[in-house]
N, CA, C and O atoms as CSV, one atom per row, in Angstrom:
chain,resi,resn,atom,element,x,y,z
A,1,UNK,N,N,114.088,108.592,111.283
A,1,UNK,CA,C,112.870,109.147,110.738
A,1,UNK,C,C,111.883,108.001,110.509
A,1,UNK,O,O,112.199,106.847,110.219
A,2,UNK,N,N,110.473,108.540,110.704
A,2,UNK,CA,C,109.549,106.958,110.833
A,2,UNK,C,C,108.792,107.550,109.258
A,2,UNK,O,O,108.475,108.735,109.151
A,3,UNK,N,N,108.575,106.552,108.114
A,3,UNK,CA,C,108.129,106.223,107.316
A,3,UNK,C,C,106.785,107.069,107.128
A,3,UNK,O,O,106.318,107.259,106.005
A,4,UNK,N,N,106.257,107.511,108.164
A,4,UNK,CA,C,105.014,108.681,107.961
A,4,UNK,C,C,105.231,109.716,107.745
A,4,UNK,O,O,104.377,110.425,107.213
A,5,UNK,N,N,107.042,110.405,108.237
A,5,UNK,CA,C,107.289,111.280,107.588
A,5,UNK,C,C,108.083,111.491,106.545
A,5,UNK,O,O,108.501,112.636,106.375
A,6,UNK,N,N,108.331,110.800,105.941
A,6,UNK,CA,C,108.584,110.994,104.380
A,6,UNK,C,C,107.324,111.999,103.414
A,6,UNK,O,O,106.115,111.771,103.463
A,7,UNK,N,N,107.900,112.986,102.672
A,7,UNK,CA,C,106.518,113.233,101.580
A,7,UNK,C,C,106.885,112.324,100.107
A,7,UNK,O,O,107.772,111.568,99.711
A,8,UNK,N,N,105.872,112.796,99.700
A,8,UNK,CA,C,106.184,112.128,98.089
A,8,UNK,C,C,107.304,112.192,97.609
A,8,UNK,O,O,108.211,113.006,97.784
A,9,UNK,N,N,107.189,110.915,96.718
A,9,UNK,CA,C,108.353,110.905,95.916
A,9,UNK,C,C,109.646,110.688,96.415
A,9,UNK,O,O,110.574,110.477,95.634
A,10,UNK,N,N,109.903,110.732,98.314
A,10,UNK,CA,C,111.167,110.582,98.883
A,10,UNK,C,C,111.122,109.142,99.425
A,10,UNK,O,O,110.209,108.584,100.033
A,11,UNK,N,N,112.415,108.643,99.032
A,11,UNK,CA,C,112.890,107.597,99.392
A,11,UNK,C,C,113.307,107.091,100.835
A,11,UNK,O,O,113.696,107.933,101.644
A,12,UNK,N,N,113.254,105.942,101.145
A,12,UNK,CA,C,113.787,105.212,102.862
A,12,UNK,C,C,114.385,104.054,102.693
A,12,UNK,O,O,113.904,103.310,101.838
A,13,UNK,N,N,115.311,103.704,103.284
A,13,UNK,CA,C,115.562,102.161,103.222
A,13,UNK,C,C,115.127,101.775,104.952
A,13,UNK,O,O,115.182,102.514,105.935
A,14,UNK,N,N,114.679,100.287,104.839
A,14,UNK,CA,C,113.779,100.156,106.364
A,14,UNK,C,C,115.247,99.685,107.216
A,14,UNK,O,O,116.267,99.144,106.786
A,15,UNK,N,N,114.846,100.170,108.688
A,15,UNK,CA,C,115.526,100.160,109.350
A,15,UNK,C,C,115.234,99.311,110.579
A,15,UNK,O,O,116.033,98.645,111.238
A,16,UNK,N,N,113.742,99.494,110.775
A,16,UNK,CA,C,113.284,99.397,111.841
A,16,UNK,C,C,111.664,98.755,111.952
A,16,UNK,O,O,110.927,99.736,112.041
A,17,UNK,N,N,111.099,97.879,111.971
A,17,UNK,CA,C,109.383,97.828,112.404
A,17,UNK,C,C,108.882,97.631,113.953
A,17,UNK,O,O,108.930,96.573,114.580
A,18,UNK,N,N,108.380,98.923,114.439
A,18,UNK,CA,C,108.239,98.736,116.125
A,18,UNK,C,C,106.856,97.957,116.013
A,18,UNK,O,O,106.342,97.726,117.108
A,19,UNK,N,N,106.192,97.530,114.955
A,19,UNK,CA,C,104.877,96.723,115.163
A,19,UNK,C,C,105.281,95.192,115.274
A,19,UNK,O,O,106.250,94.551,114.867
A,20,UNK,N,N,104.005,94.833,116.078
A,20,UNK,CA,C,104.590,93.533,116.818
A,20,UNK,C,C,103.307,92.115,116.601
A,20,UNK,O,O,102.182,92.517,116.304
A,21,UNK,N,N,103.432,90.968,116.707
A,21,UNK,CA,C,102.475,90.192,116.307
A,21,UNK,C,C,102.005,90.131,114.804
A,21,UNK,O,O,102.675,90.553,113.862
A,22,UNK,N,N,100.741,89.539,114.708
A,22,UNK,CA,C,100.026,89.448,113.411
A,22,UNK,C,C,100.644,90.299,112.877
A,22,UNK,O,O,101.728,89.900,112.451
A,23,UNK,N,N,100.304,91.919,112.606
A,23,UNK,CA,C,100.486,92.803,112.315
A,23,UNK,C,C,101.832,92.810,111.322
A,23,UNK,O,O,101.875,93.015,110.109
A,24,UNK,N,N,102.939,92.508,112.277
A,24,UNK,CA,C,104.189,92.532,112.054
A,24,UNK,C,C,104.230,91.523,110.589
A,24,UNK,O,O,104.609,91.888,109.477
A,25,UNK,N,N,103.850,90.516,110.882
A,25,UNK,CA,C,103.849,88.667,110.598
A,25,UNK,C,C,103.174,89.516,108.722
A,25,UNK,O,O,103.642,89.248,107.615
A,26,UNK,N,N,102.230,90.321,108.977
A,26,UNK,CA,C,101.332,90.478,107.268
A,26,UNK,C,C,102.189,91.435,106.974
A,26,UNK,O,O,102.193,91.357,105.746
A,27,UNK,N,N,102.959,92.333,107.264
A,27,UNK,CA,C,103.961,93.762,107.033
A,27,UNK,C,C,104.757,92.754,106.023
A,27,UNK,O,O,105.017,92.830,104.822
A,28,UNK,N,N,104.977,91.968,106.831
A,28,UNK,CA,C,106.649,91.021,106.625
A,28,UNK,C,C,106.297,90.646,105.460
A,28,UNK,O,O,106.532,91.462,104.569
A,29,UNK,N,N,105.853,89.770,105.190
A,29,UNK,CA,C,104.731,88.924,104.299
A,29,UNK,C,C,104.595,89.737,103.061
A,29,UNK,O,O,104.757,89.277,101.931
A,30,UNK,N,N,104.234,91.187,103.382
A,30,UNK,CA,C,104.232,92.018,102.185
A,30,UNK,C,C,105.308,92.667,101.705
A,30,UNK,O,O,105.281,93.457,100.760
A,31,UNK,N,N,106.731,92.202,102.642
A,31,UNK,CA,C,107.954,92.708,101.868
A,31,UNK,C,C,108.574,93.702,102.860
A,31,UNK,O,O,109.687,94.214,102.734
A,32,UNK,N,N,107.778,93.892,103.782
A,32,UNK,CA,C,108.405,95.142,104.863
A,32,UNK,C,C,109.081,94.630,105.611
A,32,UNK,O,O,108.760,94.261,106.741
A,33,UNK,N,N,110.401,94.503,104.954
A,33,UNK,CA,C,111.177,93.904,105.810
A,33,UNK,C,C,112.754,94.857,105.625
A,33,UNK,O,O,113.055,95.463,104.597
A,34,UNK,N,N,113.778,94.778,107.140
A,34,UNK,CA,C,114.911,95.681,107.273
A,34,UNK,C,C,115.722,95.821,105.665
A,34,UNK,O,O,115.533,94.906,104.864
A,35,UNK,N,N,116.401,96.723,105.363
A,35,UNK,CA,C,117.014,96.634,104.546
A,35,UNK,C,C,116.230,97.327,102.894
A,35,UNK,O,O,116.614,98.009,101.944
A,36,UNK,N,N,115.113,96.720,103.282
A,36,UNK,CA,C,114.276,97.005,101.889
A,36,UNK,C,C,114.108,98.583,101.402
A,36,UNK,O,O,113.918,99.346,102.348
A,37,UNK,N,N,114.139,99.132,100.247
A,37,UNK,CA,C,113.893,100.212,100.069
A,37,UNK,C,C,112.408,100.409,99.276
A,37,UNK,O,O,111.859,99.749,98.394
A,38,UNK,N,N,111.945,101.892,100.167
A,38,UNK,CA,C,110.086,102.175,100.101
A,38,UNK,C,C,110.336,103.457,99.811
A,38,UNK,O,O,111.219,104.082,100.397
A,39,UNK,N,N,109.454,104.063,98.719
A,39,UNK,CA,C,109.522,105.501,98.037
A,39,UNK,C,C,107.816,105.314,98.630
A,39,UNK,O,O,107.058,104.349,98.538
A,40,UNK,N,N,107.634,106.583,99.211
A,40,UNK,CA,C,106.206,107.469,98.872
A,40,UNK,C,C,105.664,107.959,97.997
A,40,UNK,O,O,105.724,109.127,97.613
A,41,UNK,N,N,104.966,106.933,97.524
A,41,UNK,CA,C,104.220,107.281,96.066
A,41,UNK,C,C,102.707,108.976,96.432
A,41,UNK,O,O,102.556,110.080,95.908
A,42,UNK,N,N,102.145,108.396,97.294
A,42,UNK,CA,C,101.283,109.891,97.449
A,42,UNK,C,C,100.535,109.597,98.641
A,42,UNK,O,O,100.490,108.492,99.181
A,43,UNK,N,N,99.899,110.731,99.055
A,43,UNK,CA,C,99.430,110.721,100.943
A,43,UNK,C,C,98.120,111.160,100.788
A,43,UNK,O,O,98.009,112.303,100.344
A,44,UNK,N,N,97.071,110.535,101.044
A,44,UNK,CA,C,95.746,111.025,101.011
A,44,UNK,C,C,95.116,112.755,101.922
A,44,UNK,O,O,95.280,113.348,102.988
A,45,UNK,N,N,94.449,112.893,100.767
A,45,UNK,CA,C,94.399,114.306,101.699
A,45,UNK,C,C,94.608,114.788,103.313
A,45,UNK,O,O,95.253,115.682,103.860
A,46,UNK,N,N,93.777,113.787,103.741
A,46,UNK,CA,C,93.402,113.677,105.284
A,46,UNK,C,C,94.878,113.509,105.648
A,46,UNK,O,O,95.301,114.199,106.575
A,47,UNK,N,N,95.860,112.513,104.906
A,47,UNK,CA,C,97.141,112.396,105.800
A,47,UNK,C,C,96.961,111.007,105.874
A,47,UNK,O,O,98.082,110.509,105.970
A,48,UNK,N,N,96.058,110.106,105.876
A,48,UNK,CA,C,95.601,108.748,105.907
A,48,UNK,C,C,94.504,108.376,105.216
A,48,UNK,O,O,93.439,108.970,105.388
A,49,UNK,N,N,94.676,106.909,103.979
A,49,UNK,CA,C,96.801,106.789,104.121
A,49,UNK,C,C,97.678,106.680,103.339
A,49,UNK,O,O,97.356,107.235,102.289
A,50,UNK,N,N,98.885,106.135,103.287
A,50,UNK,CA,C,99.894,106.544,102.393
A,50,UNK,C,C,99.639,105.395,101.336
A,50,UNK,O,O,98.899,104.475,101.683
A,51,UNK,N,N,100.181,105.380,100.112
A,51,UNK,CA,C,100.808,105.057,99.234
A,51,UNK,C,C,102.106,104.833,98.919
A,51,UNK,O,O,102.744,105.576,98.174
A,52,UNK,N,N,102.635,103.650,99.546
A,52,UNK,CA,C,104.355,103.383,98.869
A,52,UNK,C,C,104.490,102.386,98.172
A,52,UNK,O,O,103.703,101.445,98.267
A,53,UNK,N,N,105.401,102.387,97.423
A,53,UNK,CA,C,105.997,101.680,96.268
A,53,UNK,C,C,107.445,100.815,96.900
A,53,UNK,O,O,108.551,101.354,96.944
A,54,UNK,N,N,107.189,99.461,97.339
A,54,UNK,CA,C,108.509,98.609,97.728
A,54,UNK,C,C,108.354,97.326,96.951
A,54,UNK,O,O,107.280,96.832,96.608
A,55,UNK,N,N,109.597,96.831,96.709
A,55,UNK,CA,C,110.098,96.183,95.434
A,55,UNK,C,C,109.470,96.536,93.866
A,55,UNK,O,O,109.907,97.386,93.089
A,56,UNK,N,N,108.407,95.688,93.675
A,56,UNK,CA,C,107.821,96.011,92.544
A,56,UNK,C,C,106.107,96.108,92.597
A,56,UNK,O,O,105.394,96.019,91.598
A,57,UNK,N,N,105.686,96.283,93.800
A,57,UNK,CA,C,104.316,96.629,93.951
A,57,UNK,C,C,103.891,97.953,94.680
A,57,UNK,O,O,104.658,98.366,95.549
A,58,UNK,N,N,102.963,98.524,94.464
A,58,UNK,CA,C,102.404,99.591,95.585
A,58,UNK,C,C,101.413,98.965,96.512
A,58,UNK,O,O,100.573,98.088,96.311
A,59,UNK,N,N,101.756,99.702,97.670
A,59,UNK,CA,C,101.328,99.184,99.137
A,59,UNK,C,C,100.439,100.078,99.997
A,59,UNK,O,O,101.160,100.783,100.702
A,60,UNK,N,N,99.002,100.338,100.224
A,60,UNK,CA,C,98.848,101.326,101.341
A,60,UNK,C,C,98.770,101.200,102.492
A,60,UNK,O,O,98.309,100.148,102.934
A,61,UNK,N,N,99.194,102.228,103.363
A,61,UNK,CA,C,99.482,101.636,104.743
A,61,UNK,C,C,98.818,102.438,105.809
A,61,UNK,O,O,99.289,103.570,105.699
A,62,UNK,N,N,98.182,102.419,106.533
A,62,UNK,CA,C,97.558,103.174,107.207
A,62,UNK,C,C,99.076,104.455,108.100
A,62,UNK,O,O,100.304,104.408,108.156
A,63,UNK,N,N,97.964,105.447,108.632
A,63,UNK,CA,C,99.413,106.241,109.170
A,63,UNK,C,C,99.963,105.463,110.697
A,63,UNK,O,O,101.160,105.549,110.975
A,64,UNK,N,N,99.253,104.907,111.397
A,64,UNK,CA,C,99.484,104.422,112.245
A,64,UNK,C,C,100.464,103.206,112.130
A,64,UNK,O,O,101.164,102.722,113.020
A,65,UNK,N,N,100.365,102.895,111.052
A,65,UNK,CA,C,101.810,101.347,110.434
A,65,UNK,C,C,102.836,101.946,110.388
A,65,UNK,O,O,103.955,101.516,110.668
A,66,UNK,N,N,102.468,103.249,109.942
A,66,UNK,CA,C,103.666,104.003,108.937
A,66,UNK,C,C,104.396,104.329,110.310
A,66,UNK,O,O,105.414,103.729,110.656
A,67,UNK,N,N,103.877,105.190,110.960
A,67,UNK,CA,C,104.482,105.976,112.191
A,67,UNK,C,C,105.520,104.714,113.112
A,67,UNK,O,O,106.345,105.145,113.917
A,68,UNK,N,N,105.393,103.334,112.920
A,68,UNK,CA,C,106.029,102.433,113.604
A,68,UNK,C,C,106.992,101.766,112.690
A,68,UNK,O,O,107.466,100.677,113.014
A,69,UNK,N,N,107.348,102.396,111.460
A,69,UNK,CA,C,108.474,101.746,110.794
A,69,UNK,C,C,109.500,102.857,110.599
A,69,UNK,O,O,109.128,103.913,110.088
A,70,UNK,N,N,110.708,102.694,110.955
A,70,UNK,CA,C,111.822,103.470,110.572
A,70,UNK,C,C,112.177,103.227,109.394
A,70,UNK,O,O,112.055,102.174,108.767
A,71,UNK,N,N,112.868,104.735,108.905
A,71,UNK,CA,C,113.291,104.241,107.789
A,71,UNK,C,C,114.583,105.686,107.482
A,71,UNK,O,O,114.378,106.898,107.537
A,72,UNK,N,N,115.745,105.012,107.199
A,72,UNK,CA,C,116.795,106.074,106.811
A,72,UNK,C,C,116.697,106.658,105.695
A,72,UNK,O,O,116.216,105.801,104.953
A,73,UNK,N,N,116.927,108.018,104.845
A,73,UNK,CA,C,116.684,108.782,104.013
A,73,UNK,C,C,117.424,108.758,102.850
A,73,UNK,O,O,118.602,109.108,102.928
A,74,UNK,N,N,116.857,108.330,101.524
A,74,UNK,CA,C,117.759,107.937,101.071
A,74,UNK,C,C,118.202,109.055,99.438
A,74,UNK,O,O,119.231,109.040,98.762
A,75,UNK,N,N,117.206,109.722,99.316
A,75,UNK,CA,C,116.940,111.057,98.770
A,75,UNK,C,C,116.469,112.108,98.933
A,75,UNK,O,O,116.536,112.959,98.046
């Protein structure tokens, strides 16, 4: 399951980031990294963009980031 579809409040642990370069390099940087666990804090009306909560900060991510990170289900 990719990280865009999670709704609120449900949990992921990362599995996977198919983004590549820079991109990848500032994800990382901000903690998006395998293993880590990311709850969906809330989804902007439109759908973009999200709000998640990994380690101890909230993060928004556009849906297009989101749609390229896996993440297994963890609630």
């Amino acid at each position: 399951m990719m990280l865009a579809d999670l709704k609120p409040g449900q949990s992921g642990k990362i599995l996977k980031i198919s983004v590549t370069g820079a991109l990848k390099r500032r994800l990382m940087d901000m903690g998006v990294v395998g293993g880590t666990e990311v709850r969906v804090k809330k989804v902007a009306p439109m759908g973009d963009p999200i709000e998640v909560r990994i380690k101890s900060y909230d993060l928004s991510l556009r849906l297009g980031e989101a749609r390229q990170i896996e993440v297994e289900v963890i609630n």
